[in-house]
N, C-alpha and C positions, 0 to 999 in steps of 0.2 A: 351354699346356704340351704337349709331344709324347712319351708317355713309351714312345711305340717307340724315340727318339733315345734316352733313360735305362735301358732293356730291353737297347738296344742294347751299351751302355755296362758293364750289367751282368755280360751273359753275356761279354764282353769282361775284365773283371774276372775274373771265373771262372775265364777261360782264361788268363789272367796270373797268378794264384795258382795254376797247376797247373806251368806250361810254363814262365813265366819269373821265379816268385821270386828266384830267386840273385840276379840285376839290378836287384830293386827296393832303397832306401833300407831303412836298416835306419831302425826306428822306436818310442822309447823314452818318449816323453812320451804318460802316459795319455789315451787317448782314454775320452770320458764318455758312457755308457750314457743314450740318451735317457730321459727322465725320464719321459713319457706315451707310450700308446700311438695308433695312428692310427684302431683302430675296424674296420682292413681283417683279418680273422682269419689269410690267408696273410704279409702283410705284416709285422705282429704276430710271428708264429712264426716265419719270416724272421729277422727282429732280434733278437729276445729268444736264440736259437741259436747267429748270430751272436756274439751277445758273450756269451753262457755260455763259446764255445770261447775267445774271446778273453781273458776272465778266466783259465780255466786256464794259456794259454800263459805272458802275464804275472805270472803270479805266479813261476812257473818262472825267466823273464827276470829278474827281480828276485833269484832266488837267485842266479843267474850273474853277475851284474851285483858283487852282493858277495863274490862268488869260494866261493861255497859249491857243491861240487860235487854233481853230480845222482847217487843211487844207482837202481834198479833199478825201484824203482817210479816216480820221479821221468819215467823212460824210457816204461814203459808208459805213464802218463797222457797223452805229450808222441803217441805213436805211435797210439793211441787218438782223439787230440784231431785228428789227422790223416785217420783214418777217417769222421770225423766230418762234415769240411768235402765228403765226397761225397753223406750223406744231407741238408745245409743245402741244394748244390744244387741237389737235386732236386725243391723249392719254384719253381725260375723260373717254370714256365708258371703253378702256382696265380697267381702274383702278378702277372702278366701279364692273367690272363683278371678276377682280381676288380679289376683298378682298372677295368674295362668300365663306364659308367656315373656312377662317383663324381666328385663335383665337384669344380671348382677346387683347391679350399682344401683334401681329404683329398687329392688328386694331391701337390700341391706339399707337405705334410709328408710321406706316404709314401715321397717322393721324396728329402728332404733327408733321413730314416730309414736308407733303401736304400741314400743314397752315403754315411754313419757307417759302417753296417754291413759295406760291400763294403772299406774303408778297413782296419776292424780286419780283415778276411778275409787282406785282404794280407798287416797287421802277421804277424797270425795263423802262416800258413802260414810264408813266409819267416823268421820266428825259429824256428817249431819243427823246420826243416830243418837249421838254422844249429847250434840245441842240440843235435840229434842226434849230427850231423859233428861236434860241439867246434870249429865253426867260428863264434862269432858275431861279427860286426863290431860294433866302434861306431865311428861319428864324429862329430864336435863339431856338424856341420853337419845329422846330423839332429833331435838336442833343438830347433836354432833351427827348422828348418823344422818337426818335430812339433808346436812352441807356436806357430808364426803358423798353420798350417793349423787346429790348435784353435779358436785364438781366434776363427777366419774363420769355424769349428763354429758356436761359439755365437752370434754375431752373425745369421749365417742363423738359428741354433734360435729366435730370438729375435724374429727377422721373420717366419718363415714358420710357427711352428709353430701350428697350431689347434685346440681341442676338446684344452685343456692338463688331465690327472689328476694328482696328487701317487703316489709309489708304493704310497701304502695304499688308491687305487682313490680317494681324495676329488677332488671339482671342483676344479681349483683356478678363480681368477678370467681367465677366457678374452680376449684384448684383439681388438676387434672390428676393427680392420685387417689380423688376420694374417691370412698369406695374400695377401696385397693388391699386395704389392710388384712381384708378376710384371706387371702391369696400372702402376705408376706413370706408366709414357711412353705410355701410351695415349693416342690424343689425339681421338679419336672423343668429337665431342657431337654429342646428339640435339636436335632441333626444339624450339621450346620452346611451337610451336602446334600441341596436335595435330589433323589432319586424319581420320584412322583408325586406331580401334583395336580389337583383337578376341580374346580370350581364350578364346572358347569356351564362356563358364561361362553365357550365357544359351542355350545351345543343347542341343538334347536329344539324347542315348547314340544311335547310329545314322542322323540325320540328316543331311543337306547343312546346314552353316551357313549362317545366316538370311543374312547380308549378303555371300555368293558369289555365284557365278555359276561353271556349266561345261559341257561340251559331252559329259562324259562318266560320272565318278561322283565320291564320296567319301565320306567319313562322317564323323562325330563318334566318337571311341572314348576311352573311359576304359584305361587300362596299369599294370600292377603296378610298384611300388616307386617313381613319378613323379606327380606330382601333377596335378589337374584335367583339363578335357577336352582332347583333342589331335585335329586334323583330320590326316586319313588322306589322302594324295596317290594317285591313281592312275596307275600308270604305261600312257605308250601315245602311238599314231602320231599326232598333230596336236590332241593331249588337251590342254586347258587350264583352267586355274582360276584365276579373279578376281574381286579384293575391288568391292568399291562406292567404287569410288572413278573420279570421272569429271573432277577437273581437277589435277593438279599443279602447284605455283608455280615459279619459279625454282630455287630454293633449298630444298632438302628433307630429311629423311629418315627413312627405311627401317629397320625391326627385325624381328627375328624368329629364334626360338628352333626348331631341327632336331632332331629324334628319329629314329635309324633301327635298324631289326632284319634281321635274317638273313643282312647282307652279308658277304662272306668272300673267298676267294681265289679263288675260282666266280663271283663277278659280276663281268659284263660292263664293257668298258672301255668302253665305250661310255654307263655308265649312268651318266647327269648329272640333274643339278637346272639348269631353266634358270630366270633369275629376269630379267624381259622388262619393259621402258618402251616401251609404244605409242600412237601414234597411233587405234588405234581398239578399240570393246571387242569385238570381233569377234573367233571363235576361230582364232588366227590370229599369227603373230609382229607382224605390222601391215600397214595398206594402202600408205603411202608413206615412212612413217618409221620406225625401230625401233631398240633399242641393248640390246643382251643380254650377262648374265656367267652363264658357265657351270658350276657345281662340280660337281669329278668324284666317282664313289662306289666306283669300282672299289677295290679292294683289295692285288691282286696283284703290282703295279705302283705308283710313284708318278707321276701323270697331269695335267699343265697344268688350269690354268684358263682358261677360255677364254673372250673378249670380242671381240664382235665388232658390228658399227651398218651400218645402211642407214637411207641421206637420199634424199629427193626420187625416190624408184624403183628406185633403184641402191646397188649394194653401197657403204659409205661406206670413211675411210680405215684403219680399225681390222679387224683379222680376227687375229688374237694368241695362243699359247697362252703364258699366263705360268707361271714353274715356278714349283712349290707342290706338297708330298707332306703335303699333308692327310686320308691315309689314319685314323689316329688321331683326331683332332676328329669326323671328319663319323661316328661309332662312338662317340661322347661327348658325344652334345647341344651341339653349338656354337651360339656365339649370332653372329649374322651381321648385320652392322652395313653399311651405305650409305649416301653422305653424295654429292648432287649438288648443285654447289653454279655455277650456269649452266651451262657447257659443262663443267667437270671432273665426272669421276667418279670414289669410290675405294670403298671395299669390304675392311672385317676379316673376316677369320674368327680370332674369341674376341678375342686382343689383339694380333695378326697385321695389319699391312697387308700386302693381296696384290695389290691393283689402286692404281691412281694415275694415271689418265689426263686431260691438261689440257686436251685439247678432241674426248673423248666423244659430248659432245650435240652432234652438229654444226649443228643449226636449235634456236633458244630457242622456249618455246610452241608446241611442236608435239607432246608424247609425257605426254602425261593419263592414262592407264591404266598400272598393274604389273597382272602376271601372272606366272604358275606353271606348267611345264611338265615332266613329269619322264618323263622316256624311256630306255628298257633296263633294266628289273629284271624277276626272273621274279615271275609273279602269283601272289600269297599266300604268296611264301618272303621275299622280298626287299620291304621296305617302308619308305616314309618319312614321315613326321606331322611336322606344322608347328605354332608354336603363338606366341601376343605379339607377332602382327604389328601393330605402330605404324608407321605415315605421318606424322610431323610438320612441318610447314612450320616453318622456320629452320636452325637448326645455324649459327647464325650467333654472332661471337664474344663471348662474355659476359662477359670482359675489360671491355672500351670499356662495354657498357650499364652493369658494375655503376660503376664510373670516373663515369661521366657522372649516371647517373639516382641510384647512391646506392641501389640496390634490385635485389636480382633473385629470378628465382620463376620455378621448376623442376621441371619432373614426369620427366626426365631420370636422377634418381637413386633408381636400384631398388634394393628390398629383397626378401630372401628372405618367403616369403607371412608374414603374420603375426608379421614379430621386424624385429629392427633388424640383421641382417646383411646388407650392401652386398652388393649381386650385382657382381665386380669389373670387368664393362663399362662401371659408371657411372662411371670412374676420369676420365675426358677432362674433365667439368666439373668435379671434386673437383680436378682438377690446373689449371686455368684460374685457379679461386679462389685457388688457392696462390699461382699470380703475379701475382695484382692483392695479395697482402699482402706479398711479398717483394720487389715494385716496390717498393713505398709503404709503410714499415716504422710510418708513423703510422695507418694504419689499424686498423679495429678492427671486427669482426662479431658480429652476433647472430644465432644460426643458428635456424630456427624450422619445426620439423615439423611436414605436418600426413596425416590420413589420410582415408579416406572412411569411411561409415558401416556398413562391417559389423562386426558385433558388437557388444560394452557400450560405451556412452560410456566408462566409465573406463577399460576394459582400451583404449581408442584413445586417450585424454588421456597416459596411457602409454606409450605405443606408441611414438606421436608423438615425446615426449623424448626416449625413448631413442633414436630415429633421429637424432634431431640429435645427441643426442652423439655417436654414431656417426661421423656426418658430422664432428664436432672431431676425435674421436680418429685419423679417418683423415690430417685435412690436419698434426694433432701428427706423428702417428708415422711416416708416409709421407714428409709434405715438408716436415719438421721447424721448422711455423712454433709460435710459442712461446703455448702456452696461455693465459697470459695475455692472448692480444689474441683471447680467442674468450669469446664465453657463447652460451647453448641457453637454446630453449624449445618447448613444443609445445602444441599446439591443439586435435588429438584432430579430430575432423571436426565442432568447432563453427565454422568459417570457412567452407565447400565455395563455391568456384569453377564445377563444373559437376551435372549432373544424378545423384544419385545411384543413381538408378534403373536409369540405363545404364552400360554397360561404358567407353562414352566416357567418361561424363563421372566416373564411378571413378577412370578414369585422372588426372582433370585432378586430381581432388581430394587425389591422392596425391603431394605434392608437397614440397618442401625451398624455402625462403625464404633469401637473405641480405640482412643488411640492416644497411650502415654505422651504429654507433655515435659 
């Protein structure tokens, strides 16, 4: 989600309830007061304001409506209600600077909040203009259009809403896909062998992580309001940093989770994250081979991505800046996805493809080593932390395996730490599965979680289920395959696949099963 594009949209709104009400639609079919709120305090305040003013108008609109004319106080309220909508706007930047950080899933309801909200702003204004003048229009053509835009309301409230209260402040029952739908056509799958993995969490507050390599510095650092440890990138002139990793296959890929602070309208255009396939581990782009994408961090500006490869000594055919104004993501922990698969290369940012190139790698087996190289940010204002780099060999299609073998097993599909909330990048296999069931309408799945061993056996026997349902609920309510051709179950980390000891093999044991019934 980019919600400068929705920022954008809004202060636009704004300036359309001020300058061009008269032209908008008049608009009589109630619009309904979202029901929860999103958690965000400006966002919140925002909406709730919103439609306080909006109720006043409305009720007004409904005397007029029955021909019952307005007296004097009738007037104040309506001219009051008017004043009103300048101190609602005065919220934009709050609401701008607090979605800094929050994820997916409070983005996308904030967001569907904000255009309820901006909607009645409209209503709002434009009728209480109309009341004033004794000018209000109606015409047939906006009740139709007020009830399909509604209905379109709820359907979205309905997809995207998450972290659901009732209005007396009770829980209500939250459905673990919302949120989800921005990610449905994501088609990003991860490896299903992992080769490298590395979370931080076996490495100590202040050090170089154990399984890097660099030629210059970095650290391990814990961050307020974000979870576990995060390695600290430094920036600088031919500065690099690299995992342990000394042979790539074919077919592969690449994850990893970006944090960054202090960037603004002040940092340089110049200041990229470059993210490097070489031929040698040397600090260095490489000796004879190399294929690089570069993401911009500049701010001020929106700034190409840029890719570019050298074969055999020489510059290759690729040198490219592709357009992409991912100014917003790379200021919101994006999770950055790579999938080479022989010669092609492609590259998400969040649920975003931004690269797609078919012949990339222009020599097979020749480029073993990734690296990190991040240059132009000022030192100790400007900084970037990287964190859940996974290497997995495959990405290969899991259609045909589950078809053929009758079985498949998955560590592909993430959860938020400790619950059963689908982190929405894992969308690409959750959507694979969908079409091996909507292929083949006789098929039938048993879905079966499992976890590794931290914590209580039971609090992970638990866990476990509920990821798998999770995993039902998503393939039900997302890609509407019919519950009945699904059951769960989970396993808790009495199964483990790899060593629980390590971070690797955590990973492996953290895993989602399908398996034909």
């Amino acid at each position: 989600m980019k919600h400068p594009a929705f920022f954008k949209q809004f202060l636009i709104t704004i300036c359309l309830t001020f300058f061009l009400a008269p032209n908008l639609e008049a608009q009589t079919k109630r619009i309904k007061r979202p029901k929860s709120s999103v958690g965000i305090s400006s966002v919140d305040n925002y909406v709730r304001n919103s439609f306080d003013l909006y109720d006043k108008v409305y009720k007004y609109d409904g005397y007029a409506a029955a021909g019952t004319p307005l007296d004097d106080d009738d007037i104040d309220v309506l001219e009051d209600a008017l004043d009103d909508l300048a101190l609602i706007s005065e919220s934009a930047p709050d609401i701008l600077s607090s979605l800094d950080g929050q994820n997916a899933f409070k983005k996308a309801k904030a967001t569907l909040q904000i255009n309820k909200a901006n909607k009645a702003l409209k209503y709002s204004v434009k009728t209480a203009k109309e009341l004033l003048a004794g000018e209000r229009e109606r015409e047939k053509d906006d009740d139709d259009s007020s009830e399909s835009n509604e209905n379109s309301d709820e359907e979205s409230d309905k997809n995207i809403n998450n972290d659901n209260s009732t209005d007396d402040g009770e829980e209500e029952p939250s459905n673990v896909s919302d949120g989800l739908e921005v990610y449905s056509k994501y088609d990003f799958v991860p490896g299903d062998k992992i080769l490298f993995f590395d979370d931080f969490s076996q490495d100590f507050v202040g050090d170089l992580p154990s399984k890097w390599n660099t030629n210059g510095s970095g650290a391990i650092v814990k961050l307020n309001k974000v979870e576990g440890n995060w390695f600290e990138l430094k920036a600088g002139y031919r500065l690099y940093v690299i995992p342990d990793i000394n042979e790539l296959p074919e077919d592969y890929t690449i994850e990893f989770d970006v944090l960054t602070s202090g960037l603004s309208n002040q940092t340089s255009s110049g200041a990229r994250l470059h993210i490097v396939l070489s031929d040698t581990n040397a600090f260095s782009n490489g000796k004879t081979h190399y294929a690089a994408v570069t993401l911009p961090l500049g701010q001020y500006a929106a700034f190409n991505i840029n890719a570019y490869n050298h074969f055999n000594g020489k510059g290759g055919m690729i040198n490219s800046g592709l357009t992409a104004d991912i100014r917003d993501e790379v200021k919101n922990q994006p999770h950055i996805a790579i999938s080479v698969t022989k010669k092609r290369y492609r590259l998400w940012v969040n649920e975003v493809k931004y690269v797609d190139i078919p012949r990339f790698i222009e020599e097979l087996d020749v480029l073993n080593y990734l690296k990190f190289h991040l240059y132009g940010l000022k030192d100790s204002e400007e900084r970037v932390f990287i964190k859940n780099i996974k290497v997995a060999e495959g990405g290969v299609d899991l259609r045909r395996k589950l078809l053929s073998e009758g079985k498949i097993s998955t560590n592909g599909i993430l959860f938020d730490s400790g619950s059963a909330n689908i982190q929405p990048q894992s969308l690409g296999i959750v959507r694979q599965i969908s079409q091996v069931l909507m292929q083949d309408e006789s098929i039938k799945l048993n879905i079966i979680g499992h976890t590794d061993s931290d914590g209580p056996d039971d609090a992970n026997l638990k866990l476990s289920k509920a990821r798998a349902a999770a995993v039902k609920d998503a393939l039900v309510n997302i890609y509407n395959i019919s519950a009945d051709r699904l059951t769960t179950d989970g396993k808790g980390e009495t199964q483990p696949v790899g060593d629980n000891g390590t971070a690797d093999g955590k990973a492996l044991n953290r895993r989602v099963e399908f398996v034909k019934t």
